[in-house]
C-alpha positions as CSV (number, residue, x, y, z in Angstrom):
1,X,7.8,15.5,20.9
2,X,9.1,17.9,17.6
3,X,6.8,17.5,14.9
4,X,10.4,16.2,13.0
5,X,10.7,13.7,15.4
6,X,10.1,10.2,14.1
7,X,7.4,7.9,15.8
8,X,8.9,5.5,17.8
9,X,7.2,2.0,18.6
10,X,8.9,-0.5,20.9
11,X,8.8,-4.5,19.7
12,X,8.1,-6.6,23.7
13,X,7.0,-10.0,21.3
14,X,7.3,-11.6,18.1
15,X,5.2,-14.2,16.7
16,X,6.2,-16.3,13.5
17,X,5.0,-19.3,11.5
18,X,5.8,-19.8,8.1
19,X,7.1,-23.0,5.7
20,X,9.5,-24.7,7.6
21,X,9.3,-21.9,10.4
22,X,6.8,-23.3,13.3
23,X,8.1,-20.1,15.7
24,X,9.9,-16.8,16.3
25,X,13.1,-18.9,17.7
26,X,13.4,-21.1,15.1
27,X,12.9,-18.3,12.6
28,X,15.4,-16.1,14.2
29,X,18.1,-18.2,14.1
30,X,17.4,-19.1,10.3
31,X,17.5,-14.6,9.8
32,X,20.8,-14.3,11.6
33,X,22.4,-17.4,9.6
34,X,22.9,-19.7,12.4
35,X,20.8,-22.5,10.9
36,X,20.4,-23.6,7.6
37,X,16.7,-23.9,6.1
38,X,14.9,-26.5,4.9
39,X,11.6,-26.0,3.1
40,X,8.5,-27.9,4.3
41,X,4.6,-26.9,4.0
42,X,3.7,-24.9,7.3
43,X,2.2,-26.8,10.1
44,X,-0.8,-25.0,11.5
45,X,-1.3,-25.7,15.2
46,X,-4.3,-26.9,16.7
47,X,-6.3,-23.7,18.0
48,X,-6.6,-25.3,21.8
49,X,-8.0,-21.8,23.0
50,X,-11.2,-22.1,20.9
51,X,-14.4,-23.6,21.9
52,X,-14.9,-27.0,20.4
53,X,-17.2,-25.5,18.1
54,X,-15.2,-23.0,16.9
55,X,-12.0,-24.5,16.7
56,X,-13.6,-27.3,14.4
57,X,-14.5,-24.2,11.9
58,X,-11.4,-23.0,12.1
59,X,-9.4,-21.9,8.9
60,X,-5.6,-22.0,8.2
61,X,-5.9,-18.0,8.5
62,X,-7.4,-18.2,12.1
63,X,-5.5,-21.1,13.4
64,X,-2.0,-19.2,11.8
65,X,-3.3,-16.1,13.1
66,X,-4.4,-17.1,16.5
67,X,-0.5,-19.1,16.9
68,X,1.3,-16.2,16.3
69,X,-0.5,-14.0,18.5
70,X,-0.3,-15.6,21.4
71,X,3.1,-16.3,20.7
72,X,3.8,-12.7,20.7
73,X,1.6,-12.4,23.8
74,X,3.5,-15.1,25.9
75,X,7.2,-13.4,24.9
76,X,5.6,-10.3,26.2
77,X,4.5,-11.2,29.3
78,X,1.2,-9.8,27.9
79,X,-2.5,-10.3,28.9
80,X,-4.1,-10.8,25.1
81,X,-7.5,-9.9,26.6
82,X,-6.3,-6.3,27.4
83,X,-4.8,-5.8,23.8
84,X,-6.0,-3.1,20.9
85,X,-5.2,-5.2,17.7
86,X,-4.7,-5.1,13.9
87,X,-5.5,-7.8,11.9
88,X,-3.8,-7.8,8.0
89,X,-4.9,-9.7,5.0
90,X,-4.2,-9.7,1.9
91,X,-7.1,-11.6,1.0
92,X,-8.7,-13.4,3.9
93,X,-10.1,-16.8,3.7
94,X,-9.2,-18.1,-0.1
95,X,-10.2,-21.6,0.3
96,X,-14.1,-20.9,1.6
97,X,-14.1,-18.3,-0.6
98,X,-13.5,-20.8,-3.2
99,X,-16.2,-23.1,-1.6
100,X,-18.8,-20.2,-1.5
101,X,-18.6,-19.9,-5.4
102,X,-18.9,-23.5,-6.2
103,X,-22.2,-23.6,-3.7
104,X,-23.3,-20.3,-5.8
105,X,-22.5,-22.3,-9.0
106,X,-24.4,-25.9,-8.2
107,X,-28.0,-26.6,-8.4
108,X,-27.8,-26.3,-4.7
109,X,-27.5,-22.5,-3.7
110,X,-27.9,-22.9,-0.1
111,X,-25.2,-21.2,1.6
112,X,-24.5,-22.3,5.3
113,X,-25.0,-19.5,7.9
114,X,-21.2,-20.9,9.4
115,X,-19.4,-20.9,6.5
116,X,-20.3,-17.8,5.7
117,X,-19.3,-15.9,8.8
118,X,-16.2,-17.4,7.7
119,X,-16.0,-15.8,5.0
120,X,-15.7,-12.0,5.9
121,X,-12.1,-10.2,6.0
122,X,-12.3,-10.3,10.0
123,X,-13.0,-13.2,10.3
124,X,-9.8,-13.8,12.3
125,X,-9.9,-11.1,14.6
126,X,-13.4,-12.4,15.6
127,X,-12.0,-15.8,16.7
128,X,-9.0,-13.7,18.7
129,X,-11.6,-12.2,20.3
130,X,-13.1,-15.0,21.3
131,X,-10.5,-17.3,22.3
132,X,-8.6,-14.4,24.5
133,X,-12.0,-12.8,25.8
134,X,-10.4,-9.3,24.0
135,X,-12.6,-6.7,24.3
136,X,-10.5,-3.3,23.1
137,X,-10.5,-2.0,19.8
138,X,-9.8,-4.2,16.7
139,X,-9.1,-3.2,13.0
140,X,-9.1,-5.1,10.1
141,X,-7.6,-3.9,6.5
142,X,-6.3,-5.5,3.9
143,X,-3.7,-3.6,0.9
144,X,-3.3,-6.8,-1.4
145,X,0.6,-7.0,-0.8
146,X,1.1,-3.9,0.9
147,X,-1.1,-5.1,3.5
148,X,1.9,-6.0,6.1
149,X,3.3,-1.7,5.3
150,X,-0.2,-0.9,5.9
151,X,-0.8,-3.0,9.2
152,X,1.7,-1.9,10.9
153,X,1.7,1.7,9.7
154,X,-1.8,1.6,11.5
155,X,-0.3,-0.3,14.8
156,X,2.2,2.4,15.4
157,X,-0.1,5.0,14.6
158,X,-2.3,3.5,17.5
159,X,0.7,3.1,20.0
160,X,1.2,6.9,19.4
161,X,-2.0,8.1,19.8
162,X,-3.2,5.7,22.9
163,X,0.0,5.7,24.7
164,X,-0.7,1.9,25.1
165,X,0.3,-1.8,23.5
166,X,-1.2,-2.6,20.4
167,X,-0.7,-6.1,18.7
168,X,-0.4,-6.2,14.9
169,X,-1.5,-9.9,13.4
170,X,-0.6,-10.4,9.5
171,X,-2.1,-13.4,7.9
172,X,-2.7,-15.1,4.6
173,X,-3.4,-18.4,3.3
174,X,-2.6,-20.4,-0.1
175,X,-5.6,-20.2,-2.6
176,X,-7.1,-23.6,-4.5
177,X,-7.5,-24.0,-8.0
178,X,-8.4,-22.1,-10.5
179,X,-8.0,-19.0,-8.0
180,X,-3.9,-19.4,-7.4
181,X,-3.5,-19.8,-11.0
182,X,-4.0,-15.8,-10.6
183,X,-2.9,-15.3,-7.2
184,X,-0.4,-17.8,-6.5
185,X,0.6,-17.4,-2.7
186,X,2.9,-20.5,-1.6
187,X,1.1,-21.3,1.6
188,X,-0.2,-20.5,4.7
189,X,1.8,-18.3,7.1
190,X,1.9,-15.3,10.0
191,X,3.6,-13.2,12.0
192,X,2.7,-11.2,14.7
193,X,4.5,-8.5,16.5
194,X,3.2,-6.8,20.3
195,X,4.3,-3.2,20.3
196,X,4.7,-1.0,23.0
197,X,5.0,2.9,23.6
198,X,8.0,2.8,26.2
199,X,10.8,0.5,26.6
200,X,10.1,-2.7,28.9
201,X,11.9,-5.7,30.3
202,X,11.2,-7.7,27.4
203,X,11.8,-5.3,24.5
204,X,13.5,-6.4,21.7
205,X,13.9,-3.6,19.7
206,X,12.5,-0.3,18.7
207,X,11.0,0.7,15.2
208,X,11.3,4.1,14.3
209,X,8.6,5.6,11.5
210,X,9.8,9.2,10.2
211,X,7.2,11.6,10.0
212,X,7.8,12.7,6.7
213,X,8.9,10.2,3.3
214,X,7.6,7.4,5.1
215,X,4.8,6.2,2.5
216,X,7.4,5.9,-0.5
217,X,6.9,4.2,-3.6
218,X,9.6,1.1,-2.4
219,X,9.2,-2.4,-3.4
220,X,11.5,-3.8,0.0
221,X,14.7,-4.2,1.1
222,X,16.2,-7.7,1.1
223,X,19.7,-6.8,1.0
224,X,20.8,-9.2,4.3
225,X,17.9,-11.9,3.8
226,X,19.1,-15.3,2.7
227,X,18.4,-16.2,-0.5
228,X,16.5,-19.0,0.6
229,X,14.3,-16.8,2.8
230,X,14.2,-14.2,0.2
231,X,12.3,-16.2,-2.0
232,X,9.8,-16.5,0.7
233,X,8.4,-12.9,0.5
234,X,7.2,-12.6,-3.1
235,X,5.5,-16.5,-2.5
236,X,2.9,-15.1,0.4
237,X,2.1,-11.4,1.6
238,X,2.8,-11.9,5.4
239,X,6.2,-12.4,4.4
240,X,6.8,-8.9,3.2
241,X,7.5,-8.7,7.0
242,X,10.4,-10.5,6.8
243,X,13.0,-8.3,5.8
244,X,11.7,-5.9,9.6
245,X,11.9,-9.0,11.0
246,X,15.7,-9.8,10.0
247,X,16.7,-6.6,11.5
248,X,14.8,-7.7,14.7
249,X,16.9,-10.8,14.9
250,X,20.0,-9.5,14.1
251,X,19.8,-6.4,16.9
252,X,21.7,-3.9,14.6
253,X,20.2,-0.5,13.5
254,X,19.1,-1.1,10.1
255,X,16.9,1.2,7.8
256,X,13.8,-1.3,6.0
257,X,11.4,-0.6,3.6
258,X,8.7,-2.5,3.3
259,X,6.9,-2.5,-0.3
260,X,4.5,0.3,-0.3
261,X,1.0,0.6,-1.9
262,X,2.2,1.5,-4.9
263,X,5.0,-1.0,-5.6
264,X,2.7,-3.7,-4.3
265,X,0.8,-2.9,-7.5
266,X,3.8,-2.5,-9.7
267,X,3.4,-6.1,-11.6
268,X,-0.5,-4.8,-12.4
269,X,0.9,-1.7,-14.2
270,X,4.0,-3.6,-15.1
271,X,3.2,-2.5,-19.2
272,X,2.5,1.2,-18.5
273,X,5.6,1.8,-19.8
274,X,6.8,-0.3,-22.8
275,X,4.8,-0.2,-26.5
276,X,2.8,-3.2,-28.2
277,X,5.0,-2.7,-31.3
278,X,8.0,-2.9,-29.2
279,X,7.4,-6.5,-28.3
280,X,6.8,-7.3,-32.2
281,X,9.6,-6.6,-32.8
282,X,11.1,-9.2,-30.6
283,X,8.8,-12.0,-32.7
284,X,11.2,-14.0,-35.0
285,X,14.6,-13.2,-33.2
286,X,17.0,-15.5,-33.5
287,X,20.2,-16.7,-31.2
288,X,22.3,-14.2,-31.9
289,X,20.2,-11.7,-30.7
290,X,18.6,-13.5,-27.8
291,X,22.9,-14.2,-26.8
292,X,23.2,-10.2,-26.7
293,X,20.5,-9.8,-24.3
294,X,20.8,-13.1,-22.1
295,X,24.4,-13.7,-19.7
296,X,24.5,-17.4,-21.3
297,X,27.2,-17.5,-23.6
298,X,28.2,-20.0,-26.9
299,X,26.8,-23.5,-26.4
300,X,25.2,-22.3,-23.2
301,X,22.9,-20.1,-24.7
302,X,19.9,-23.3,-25.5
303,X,17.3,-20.9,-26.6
304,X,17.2,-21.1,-30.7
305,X,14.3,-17.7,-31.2
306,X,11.3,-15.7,-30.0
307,X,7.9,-16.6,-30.7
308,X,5.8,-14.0,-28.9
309,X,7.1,-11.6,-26.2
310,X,4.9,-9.4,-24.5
311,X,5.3,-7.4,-20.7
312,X,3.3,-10.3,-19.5
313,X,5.7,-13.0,-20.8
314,X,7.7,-14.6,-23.4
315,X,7.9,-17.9,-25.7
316,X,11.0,-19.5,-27.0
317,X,11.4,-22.3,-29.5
318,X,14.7,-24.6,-28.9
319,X,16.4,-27.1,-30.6
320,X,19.6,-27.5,-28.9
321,X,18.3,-30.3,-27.0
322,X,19.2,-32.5,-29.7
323,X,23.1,-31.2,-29.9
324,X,25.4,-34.3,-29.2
325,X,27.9,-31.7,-27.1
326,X,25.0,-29.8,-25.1
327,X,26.9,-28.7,-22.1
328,X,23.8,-30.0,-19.9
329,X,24.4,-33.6,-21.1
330,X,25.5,-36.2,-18.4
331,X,26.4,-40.0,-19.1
332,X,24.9,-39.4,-23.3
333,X,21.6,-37.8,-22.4
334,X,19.9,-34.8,-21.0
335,X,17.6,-34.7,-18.0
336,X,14.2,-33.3,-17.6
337,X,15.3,-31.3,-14.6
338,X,17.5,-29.4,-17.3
339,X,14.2,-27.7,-18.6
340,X,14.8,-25.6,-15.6
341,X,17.4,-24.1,-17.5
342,X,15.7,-23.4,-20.8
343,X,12.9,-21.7,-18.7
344,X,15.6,-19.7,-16.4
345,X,16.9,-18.2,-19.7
346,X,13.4,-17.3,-21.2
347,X,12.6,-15.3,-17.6
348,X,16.4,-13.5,-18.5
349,X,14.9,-13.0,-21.9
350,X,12.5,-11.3,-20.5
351,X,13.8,-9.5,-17.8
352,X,16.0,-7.9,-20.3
353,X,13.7,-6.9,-22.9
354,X,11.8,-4.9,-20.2
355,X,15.0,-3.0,-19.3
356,X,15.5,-2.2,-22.9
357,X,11.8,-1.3,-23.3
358,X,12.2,1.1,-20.2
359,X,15.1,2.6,-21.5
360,X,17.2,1.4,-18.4
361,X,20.6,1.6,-19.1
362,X,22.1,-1.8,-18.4
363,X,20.3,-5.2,-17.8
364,X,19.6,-6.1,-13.9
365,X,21.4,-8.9,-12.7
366,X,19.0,-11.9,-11.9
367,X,19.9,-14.6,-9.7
368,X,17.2,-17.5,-9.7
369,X,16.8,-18.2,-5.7
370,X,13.9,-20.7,-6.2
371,X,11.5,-23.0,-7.8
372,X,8.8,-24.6,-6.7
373,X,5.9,-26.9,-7.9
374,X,8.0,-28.2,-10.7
375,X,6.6,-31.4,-12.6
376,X,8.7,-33.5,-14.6
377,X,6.6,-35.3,-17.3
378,X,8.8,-36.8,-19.0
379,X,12.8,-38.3,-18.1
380,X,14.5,-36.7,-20.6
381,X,14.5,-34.1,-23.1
382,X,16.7,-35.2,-25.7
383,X,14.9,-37.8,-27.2
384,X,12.0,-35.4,-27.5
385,X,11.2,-35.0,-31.3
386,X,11.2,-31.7,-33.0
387,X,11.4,-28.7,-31.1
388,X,10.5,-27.5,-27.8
389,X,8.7,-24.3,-26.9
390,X,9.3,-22.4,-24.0
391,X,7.1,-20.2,-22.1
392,X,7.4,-17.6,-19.3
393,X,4.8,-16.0,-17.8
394,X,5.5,-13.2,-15.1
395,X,3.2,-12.9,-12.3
396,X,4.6,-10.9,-9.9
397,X,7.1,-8.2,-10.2
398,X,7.9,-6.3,-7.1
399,X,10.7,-4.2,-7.5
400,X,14.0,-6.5,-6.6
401,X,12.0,-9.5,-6.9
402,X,10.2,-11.5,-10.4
403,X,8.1,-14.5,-10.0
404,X,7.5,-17.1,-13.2
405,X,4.9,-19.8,-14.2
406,X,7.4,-21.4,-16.5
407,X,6.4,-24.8,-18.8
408,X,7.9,-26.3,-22.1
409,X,5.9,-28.1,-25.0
410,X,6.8,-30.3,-27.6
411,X,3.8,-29.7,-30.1
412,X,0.8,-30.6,-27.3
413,X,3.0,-32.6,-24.9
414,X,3.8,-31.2,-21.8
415,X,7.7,-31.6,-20.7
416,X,8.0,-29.8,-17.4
417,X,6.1,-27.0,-15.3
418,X,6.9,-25.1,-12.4
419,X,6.9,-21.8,-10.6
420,X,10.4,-19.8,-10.0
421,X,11.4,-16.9,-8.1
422,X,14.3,-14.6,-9.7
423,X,15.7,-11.9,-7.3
424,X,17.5,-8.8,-9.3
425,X,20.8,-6.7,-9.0
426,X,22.4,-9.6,-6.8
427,X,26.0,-8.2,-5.7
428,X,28.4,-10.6,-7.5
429,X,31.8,-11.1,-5.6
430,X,34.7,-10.5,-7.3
431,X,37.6,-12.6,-6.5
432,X,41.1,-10.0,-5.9
């Protein structure tokens, strides 16, 4: 093989599990379009392989991970106990983590010998090893959210050099309170793919890694992922995969790029480039301005100022809640659910002030593809008194994709929370 020659992996199984995704069949008729999907929290199967023991300690990481290797395993026609593996996670086991520290900070520090075996980043790949009786190599990293780009850099690297299979396992669970307040992954889900050095019976596709430019600072391509779908891959690391997987199920050649190290980290160093003075300036707008930086037009433009904007996020104060001829209005009053819209223009708000700020030539395009976890606190907002504050914070920013924590205020009251995904430079038909 020419030292120009790309590596070249060949995919014999796919495993998948996800929200509203139990397996790789349902999942790849939702990539290709033939199904239409419908959100549901991700049901972990019951890990039947492990010893009674162990499958009663088992978390959502092991139980997801074990389902979609063996899934993988079965398509294959493969023998898991003869398989090198990778394991991926972003951040292992976030819910005994979570236990460990309230143990630590009770009166009673005695920390059981189980739970914390449970606790360590491979801890999956130990109960694949004892469930399938592997006994070949196993690694186990973690990248934060470049961990799927890093797991499967590994896995191909391994096929290469061993001239054998190698099964790649990404897995990450949801986080309890107060830890998802910082890292808020959706839920629990997997995927798992079995790949090969030669073409076999079973193969489904091939992946080909150039030798050179591979490790680019890329945030992901999620050009041909449904917008539904789409909003899955910024809500929980595994599904960075998605986007390889899409090009899996649709059997075309595609190029993917899967976010790298460095535009994992991207919403960290999100204020690198933009001044504190440059958000103050922002303090004290009014509509006029915030309508030359936001798409929403005349009476459709609800937000009334600024009160704070930073890189990290932005407040607005509105009164148009109280206008007799808001466009929102249905049957003489204005729902709750219409603070989704207050908080949709705050995140464009946003969005747009860090394009000016990075001296980007035009404002990207958002398109909001989700929300999740909304609460409606009260019925209505226009018989809320005074006026309302609205507040965006951005938690993630990954190159196409923002995520918000959004919520609006009257004084102390709280109106409506909720978390939304926004997905940038959407292609907007144009009608001939």
């Amino acid at each position: 093989m020419s030292a120009r020659e790309p590596i070249t992996a060949w995919v014999d199984g796919i495993g998948l599990l996800a929200p509203g995704i139990g397996d790789w069949a349902t999942g790849r008729a939702l990539l290709r379009g033939d199904a239409p999907y419908t959100a549901a929290p991700t049901a972990l199967p019951a890990p039947e392989v492990l010893p009674a023991a162990e499958r009663r300690r088992a978390s959502r990481i092991v139980k997801a991970a074990l389902a979609v290797g063996l899934e993988a395993c079965r398509a294959a026609g493969a023998d898991p106990a003869t398989l090198a593996n990778v394991f991926a996670s972003s951040g292992g086991d976030g819910h005994n983590g979570h236990e460990l520290c309230e143990l630590l900070a009770g009166d009673d520090r005695q920390i059981s010998p189980t739970r914390f075996h449970n606790s360590v980043h491979n801890a999956a790949s130990g109960y694949w090893s004892i469930a399938t009786g592997a006994t070949p190599a196993a690694q186990v990293l973690g990248a934060y959210d470049a961990s799927v780009a890093a797991g499967l850099l590994e896995a191909i690297t391994q096929v290469h050099a061993s001239g054998a299979r190698v099964l790649l396992v990404a897995a990450d669970s949801e986080y309890p309170e107060p830890l998802h307040a910082k890292r808020p992954i959706q839920d629990t889900s997997a995927f798992a793919l079995l790949l090969a050095p030669a073409q076999g019976p079973r193969s489904l596709g091939r992946l080909l890694l150039p030798r050179q430019g591979a490790l680019r600072d890329t945030a992901g391509d999620l050009t041909d992922l449904p917008s539904a779908l789409a909003a899955l891959v910024d809500a929980m690391p595994p599904m960075r995969g998605l986007p390889l997987l899409a090009a899996l199920a649709g059997g075309a050649a595609r190029h993917v790029a899967l976010p790298s190290m460095a535009a994992a980290g991207s919403g960290a160093r999100m204020s690198d480039a933009v001044t504190s003075s440059s958000w103050a300036q922002a303090s004290g707008q009014g509509h006029d301005w915030i309508a030359a930086r936001v798409p929403h037009q005349g009476s459709m433009c609800l937000l009334g100022r600024v009160l704070d904007a930073s890189p990290e996020g932005i407040r607005c104060a509105a009164d148009s809640h109280h206008t007799p001829d808001h466009p929102m209005r249905q049957h003489g009053r204005l729902g709750a659910a219409c603070g989704v819209e207050y908080a949709a223009q705050a995140m464009a708000l946003h969005g747009a002030l860090l394009a000016e700020q990075r001296g980007v030539p035009r404002p990207r395009r958002g398109l909001l593809v989700s929300v999740r976890g909304v609460t409606l606190h009260v019925t209505r907002l226009d018989d809320v008194a005074g006026e309302i504050t609205v507040a965006a914070r951005c938690e993630v920013e990954n190159g196409d994709h923002c995520q918000y924590a959004f919520s609006l205020h009257a004084g102390d009251q709280l109106l409506v929370e909720g978390r939304a995904t926004v997905m940038l430079d959407v292609p907007v038909p144009v009608s001939p």
